[in-house]
C-alpha positions as protocol buffer text, in pm:
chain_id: "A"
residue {
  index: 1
  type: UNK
  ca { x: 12655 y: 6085 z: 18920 }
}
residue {
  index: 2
  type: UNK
  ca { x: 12771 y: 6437 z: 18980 }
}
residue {
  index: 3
  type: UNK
  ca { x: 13088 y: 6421 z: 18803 }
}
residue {
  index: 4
  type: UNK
  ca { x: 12919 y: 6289 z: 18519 }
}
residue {
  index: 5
  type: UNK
  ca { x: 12645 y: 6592 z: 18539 }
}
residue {
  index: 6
  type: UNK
  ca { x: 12926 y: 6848 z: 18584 }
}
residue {
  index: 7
  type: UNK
  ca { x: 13097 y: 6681 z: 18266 }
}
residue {
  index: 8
  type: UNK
  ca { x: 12784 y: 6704 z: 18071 }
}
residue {
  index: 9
  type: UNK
  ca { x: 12744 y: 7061 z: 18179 }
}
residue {
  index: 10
  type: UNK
  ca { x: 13106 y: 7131 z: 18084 }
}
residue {
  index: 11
  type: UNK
  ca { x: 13054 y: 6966 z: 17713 }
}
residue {
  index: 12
  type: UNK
  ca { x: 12741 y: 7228 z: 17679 }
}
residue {
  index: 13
  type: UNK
  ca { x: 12925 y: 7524 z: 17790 }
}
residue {
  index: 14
  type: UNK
  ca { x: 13221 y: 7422 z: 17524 }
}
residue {
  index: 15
  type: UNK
  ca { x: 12964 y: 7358 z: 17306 }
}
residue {
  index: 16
  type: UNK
  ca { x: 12779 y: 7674 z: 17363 }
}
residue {
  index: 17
  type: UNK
  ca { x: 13113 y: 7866 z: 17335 }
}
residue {
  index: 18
  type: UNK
  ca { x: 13259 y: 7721 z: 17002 }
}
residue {
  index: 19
  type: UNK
  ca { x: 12916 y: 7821 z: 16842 }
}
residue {
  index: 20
  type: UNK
  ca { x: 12889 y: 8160 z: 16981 }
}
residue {
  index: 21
  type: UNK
  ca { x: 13272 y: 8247 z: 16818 }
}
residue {
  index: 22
  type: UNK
  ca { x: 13125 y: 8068 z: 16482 }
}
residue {
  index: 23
  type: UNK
  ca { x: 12869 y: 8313 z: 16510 }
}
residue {
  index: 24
  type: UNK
  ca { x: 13094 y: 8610 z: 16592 }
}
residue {
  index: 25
  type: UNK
  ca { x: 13293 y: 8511 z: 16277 }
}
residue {
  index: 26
  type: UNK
  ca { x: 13433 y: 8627 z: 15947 }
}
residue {
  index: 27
  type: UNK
  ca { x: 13244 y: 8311 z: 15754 }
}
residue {
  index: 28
  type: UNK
  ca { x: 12841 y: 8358 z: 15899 }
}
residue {
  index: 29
  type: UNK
  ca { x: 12584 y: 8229 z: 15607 }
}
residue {
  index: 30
  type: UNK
  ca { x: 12359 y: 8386 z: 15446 }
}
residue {
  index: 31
  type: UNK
  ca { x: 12250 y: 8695 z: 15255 }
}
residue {
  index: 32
  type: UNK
  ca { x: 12415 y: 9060 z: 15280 }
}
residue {
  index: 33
  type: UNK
  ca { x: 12367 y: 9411 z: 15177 }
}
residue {
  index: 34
  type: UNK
  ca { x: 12711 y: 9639 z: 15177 }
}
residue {
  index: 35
  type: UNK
  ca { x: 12740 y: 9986 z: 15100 }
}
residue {
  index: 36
  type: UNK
  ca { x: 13107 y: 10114 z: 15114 }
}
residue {
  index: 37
  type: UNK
  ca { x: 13376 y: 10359 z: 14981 }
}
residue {
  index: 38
  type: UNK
  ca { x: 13725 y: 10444 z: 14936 }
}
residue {
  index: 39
  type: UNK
  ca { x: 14015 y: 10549 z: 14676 }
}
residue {
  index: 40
  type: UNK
  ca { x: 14087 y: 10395 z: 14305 }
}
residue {
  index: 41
  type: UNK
  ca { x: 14367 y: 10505 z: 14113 }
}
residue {
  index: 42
  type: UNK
  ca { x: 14560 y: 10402 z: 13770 }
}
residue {
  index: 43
  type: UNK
  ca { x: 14884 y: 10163 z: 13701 }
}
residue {
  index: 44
  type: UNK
  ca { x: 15107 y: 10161 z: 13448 }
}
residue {
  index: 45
  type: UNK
  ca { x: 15088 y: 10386 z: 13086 }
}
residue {
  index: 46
  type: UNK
  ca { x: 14718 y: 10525 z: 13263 }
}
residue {
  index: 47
  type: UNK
  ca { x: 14908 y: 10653 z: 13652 }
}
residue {
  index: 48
  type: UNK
  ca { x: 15053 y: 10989 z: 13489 }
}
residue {
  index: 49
  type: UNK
  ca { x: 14750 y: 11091 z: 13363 }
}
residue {
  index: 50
  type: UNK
  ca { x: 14476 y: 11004 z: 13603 }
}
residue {
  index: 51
  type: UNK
  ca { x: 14432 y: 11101 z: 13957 }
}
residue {
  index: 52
  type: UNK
  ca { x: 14425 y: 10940 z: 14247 }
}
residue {
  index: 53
  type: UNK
  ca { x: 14001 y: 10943 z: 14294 }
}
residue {
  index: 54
  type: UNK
  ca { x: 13732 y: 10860 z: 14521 }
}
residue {
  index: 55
  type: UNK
  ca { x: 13517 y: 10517 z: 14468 }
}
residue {
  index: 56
  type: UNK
  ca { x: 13229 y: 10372 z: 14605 }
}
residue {
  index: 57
  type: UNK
  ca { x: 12985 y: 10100 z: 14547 }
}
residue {
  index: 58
  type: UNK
  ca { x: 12709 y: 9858 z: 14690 }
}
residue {
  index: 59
  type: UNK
  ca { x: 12737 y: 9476 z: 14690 }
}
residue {
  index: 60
  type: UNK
  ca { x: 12487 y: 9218 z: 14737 }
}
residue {
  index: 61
  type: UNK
  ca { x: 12639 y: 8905 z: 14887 }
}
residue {
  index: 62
  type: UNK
  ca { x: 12544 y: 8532 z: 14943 }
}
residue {
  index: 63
  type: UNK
  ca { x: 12743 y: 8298 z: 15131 }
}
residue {
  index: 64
  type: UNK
  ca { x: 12599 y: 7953 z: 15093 }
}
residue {
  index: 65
  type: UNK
  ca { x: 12920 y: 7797 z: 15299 }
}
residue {
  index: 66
  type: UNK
  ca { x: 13133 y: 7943 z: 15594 }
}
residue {
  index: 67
  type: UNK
  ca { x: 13424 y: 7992 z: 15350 }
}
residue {
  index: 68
  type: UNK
  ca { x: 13293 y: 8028 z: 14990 }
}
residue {
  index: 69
  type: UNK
  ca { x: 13057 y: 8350 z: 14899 }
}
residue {
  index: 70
  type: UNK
  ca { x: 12918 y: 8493 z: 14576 }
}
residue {
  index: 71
  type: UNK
  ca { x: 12896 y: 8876 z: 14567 }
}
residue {
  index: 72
  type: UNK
  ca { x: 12668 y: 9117 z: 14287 }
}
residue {
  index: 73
  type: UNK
  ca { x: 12783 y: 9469 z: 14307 }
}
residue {
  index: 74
  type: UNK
  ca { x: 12788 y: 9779 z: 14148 }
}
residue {
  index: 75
  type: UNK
  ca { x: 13083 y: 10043 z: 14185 }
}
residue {
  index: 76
  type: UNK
  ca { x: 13137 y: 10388 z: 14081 }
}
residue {
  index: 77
  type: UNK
  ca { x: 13446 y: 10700 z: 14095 }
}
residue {
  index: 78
  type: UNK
  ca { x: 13561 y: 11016 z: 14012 }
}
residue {
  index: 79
  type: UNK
  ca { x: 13925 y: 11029 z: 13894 }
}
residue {
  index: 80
  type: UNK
  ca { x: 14053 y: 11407 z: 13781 }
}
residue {
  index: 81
  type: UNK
  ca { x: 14268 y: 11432 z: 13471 }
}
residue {
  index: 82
  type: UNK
  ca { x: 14618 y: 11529 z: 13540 }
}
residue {
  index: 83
  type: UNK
  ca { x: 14737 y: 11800 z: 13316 }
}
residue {
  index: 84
  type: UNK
  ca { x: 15085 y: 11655 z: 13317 }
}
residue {
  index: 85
  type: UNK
  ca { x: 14901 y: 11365 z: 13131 }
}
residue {
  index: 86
  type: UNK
  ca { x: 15007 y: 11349 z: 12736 }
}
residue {
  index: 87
  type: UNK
  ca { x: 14646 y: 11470 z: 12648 }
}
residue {
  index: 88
  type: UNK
  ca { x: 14739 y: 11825 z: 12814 }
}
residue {
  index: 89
  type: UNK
  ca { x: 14382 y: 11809 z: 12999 }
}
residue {
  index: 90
  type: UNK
  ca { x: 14241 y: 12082 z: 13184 }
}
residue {
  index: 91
  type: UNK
  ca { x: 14205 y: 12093 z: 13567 }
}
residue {
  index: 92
  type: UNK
  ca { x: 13891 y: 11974 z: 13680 }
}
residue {
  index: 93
  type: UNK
  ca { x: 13818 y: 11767 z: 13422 }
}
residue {
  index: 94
  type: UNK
  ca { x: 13671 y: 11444 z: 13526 }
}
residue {
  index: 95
  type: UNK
  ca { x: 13671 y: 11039 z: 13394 }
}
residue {
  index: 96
  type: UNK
  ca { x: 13326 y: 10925 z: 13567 }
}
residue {
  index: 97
  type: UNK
  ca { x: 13298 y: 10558 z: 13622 }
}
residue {
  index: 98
  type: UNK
  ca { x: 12988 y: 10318 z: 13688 }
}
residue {
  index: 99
  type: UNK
  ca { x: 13003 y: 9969 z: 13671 }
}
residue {
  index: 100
  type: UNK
  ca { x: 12904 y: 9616 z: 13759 }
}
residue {
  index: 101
  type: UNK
  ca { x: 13077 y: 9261 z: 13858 }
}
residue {
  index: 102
  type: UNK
  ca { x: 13015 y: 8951 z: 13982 }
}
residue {
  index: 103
  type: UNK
  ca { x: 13268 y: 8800 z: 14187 }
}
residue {
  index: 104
  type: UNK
  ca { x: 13336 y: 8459 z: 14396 }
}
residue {
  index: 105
  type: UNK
  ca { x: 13523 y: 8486 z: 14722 }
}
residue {
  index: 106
  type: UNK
  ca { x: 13681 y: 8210 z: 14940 }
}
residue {
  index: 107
  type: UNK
  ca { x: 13798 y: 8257 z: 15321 }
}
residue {
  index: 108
  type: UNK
  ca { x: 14134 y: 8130 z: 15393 }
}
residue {
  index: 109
  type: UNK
  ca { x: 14008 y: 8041 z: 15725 }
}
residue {
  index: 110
  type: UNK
  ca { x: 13690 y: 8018 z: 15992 }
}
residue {
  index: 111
  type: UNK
  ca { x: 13857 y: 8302 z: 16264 }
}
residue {
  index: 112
  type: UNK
  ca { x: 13610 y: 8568 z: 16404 }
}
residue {
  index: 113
  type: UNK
  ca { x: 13836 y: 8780 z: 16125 }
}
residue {
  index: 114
  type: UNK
  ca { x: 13799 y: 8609 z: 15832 }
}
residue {
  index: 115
  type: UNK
  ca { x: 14105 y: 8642 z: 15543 }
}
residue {
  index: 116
  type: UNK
  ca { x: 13996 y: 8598 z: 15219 }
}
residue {
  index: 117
  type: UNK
  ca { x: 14082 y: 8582 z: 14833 }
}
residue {
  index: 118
  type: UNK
  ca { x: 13860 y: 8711 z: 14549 }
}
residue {
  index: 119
  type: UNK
  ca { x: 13794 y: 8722 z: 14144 }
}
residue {
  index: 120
  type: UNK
  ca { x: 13530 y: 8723 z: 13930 }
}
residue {
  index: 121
  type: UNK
  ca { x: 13452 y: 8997 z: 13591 }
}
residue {
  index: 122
  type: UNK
  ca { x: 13318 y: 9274 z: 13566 }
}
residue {
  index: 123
  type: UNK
  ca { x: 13268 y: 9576 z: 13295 }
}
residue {
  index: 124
  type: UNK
  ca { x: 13236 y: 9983 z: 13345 }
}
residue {
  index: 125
  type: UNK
  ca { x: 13098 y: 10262 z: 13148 }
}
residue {
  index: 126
  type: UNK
  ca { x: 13374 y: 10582 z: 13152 }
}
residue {
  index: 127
  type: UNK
  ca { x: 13249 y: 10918 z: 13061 }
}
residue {
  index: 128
  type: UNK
  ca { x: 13454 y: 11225 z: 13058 }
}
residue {
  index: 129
  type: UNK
  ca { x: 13328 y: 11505 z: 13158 }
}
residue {
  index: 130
  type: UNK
  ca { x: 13445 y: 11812 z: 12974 }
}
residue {
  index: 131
  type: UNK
  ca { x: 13555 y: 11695 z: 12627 }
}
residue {
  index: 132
  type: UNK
  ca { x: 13953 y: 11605 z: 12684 }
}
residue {
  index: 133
  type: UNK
  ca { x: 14087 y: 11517 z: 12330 }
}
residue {
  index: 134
  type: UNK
  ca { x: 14215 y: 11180 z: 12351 }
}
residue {
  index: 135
  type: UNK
  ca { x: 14034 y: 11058 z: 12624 }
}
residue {
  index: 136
  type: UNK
  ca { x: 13634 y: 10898 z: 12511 }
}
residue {
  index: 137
  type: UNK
  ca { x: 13328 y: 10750 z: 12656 }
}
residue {
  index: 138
  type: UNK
  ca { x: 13344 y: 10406 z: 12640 }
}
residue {
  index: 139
  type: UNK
  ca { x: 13261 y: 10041 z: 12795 }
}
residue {
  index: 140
  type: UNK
  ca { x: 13554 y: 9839 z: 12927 }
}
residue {
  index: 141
  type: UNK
  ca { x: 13528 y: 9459 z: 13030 }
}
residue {
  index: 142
  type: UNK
  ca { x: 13804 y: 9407 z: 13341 }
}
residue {
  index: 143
  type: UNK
  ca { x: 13880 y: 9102 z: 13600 }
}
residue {
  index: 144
  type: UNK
  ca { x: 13842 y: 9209 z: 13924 }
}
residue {
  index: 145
  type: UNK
  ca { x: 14096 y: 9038 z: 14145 }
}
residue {
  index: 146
  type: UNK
  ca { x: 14177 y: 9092 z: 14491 }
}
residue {
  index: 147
  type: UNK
  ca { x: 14178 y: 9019 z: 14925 }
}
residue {
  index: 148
  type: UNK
  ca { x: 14060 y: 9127 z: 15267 }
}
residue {
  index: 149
  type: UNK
  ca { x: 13917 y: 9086 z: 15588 }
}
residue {
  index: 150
  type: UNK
  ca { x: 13606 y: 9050 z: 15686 }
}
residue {
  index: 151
  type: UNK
  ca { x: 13424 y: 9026 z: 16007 }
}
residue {
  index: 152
  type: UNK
  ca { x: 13029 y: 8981 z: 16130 }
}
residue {
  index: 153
  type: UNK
  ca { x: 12844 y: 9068 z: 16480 }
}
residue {
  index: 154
  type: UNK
  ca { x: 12515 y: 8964 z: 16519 }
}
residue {
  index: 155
  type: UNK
  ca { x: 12346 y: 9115 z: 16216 }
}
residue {
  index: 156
  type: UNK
  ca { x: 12639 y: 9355 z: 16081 }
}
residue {
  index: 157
  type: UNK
  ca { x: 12917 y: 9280 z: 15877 }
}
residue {
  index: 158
  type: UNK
  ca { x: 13224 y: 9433 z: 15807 }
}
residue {
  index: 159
  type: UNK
  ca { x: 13440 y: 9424 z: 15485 }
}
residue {
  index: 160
  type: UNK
  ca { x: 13828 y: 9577 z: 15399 }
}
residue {
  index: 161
  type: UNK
  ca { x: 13929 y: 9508 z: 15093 }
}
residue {
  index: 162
  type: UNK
  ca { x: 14259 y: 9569 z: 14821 }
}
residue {
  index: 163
  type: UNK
  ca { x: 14151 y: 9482 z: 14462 }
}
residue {
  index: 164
  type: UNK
  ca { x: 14324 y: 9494 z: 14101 }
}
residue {
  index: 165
  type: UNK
  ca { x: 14128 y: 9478 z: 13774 }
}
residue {
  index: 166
  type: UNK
  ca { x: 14271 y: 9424 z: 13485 }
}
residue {
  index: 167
  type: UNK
  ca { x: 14092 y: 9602 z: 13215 }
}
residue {
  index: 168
  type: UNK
  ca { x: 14042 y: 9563 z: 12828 }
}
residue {
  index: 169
  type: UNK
  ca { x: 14008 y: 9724 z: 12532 }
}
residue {
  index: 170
  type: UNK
  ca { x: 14088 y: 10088 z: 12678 }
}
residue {
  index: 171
  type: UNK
  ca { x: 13951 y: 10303 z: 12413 }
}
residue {
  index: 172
  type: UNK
  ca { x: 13875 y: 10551 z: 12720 }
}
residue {
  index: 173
  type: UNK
  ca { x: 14225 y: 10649 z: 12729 }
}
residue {
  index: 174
  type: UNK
  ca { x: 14303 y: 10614 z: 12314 }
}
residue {
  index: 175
  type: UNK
  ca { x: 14578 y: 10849 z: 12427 }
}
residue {
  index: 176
  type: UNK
  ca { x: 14773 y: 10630 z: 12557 }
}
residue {
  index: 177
  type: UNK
  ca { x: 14763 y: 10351 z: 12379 }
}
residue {
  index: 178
  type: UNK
  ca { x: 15042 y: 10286 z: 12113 }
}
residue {
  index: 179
  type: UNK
  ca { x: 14959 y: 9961 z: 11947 }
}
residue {
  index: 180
  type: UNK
  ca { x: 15245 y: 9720 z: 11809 }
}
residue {
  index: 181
  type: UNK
  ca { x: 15239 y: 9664 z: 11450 }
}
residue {
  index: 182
  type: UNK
  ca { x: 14931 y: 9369 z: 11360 }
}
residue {
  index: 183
  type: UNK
  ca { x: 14775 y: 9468 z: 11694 }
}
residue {
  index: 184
  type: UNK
  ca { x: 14403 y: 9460 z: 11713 }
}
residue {
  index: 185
  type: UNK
  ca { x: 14263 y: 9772 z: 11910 }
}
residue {
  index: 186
  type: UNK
  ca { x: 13908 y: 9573 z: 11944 }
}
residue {
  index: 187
  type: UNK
  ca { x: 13998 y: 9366 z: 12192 }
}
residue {
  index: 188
  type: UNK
  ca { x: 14368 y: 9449 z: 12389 }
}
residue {
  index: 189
  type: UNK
  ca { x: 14505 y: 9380 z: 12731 }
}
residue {
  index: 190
  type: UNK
  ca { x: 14605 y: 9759 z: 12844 }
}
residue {
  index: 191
  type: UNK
  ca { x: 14941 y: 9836 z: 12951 }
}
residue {
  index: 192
  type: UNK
  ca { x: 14748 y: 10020 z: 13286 }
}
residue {
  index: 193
  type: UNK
  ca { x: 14507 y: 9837 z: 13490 }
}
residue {
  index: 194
  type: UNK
  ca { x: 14285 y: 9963 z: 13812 }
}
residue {
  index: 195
  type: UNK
  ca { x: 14359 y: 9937 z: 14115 }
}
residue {
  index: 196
  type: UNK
  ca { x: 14111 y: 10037 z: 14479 }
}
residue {
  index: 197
  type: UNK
  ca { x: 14135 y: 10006 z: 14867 }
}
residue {
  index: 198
  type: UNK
  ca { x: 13798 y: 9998 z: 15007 }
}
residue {
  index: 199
  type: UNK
  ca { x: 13598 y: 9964 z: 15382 }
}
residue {
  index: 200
  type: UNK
  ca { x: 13250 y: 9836 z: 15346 }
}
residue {
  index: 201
  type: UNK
  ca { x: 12950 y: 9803 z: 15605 }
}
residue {
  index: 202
  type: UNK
  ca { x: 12597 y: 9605 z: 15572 }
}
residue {
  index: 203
  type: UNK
  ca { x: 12395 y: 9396 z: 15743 }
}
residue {
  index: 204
  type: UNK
  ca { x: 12337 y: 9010 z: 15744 }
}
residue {
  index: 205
  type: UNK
  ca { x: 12009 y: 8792 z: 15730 }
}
């Protein structure tokens, strides 16, 4: 009789343990708030000519599973236009972002550090501020792509994450884009794409 209650108290505290790391972990359900910042930069035909810039955003996540979430945001920078850029702009002259996206992410696994994989779409408004010739306001659709790590303790989560976005139709930068004979500038793949490292904080209900 007391083996068996000393076995049934050694289930609970197994029991008790597993659910406390689940609940310590990188996949928690439910609904989050993130606010978070960092640095976006350019690839490609768009690196000489754009700075490396500051970015930030807020995100509004829901993750109905442990691994698989769906995440609402909206993200902004400031990137300063390099004078060494083919447009010959003028220190201090800035290409403002502000966006929105909708993304899906999956975790790779259920660790108290959660790995995970993202993509989803997305679109920005870029204005420049101070009039660069060759560089315009303008709305550009992109595909946000990207991974991390994320983490949750009691009530707060933690996010790190690398993303890519591959952007279209870059009038912002007409520039730099040299179009190949039959090539419709309405709707293009650029030859530069987006690219941010960001560390995010929020809580969980």
């Amino acid at each position: 009789m007391r083996g068996a209650l000393m076995g049934l108290a050694g289930l609970v505290l197994c029991v008790g343990s597993a659910e406390a790391q689940q609940e310590a972990g990188g996949g928690k359900r439910g609904l989050s708030v993130t606010v978070g910042g960092g640095v976006e930069g350019y690839t490609f035909a768009l690196a000489p000519a754009i700075d490396l810039g500051a970015t930030y955003g807020v995100t509004l996540g829901l993750m109905p599973t442990r691994r698989v979430g769906l995440e609402f945001g909206y993200s902004g920078a400031v990137n300063e236009l390099d004078t060494g850029g083919p447009s010959g702009a003028r220190p201090g002259v800035d290409l403002v972002r502000n966006g929105a996206y909708a993304a899906t992410t999956v975790g790779l696994t259920s660790s108290a550090v959660q790995p995970y994989v993202m993509g989803g779409v997305g679109f920005s408004h870029y204005n420049v501020r101070g009039g660069v010739p060759g560089f315009n306001d303008d709305i550009v659709g992109n595909i946000p792509v990207g991974a991390g790590m994320r983490t949750t303790f009691g009530s707060i989560t933690a996010d790190a994450r690398l993303q890519y976005n591959i952007l279209f139709n870059q009038q912002f930068a007409s520039a730099l884009r040299v179009p190949t004979p039959g090539e419709s500038m309405n709707f293009t793949i650029s030859p530069g794409g987006r690219y941010s490292g960001t560390l995010n904080l929020g809580v969980l209900w």
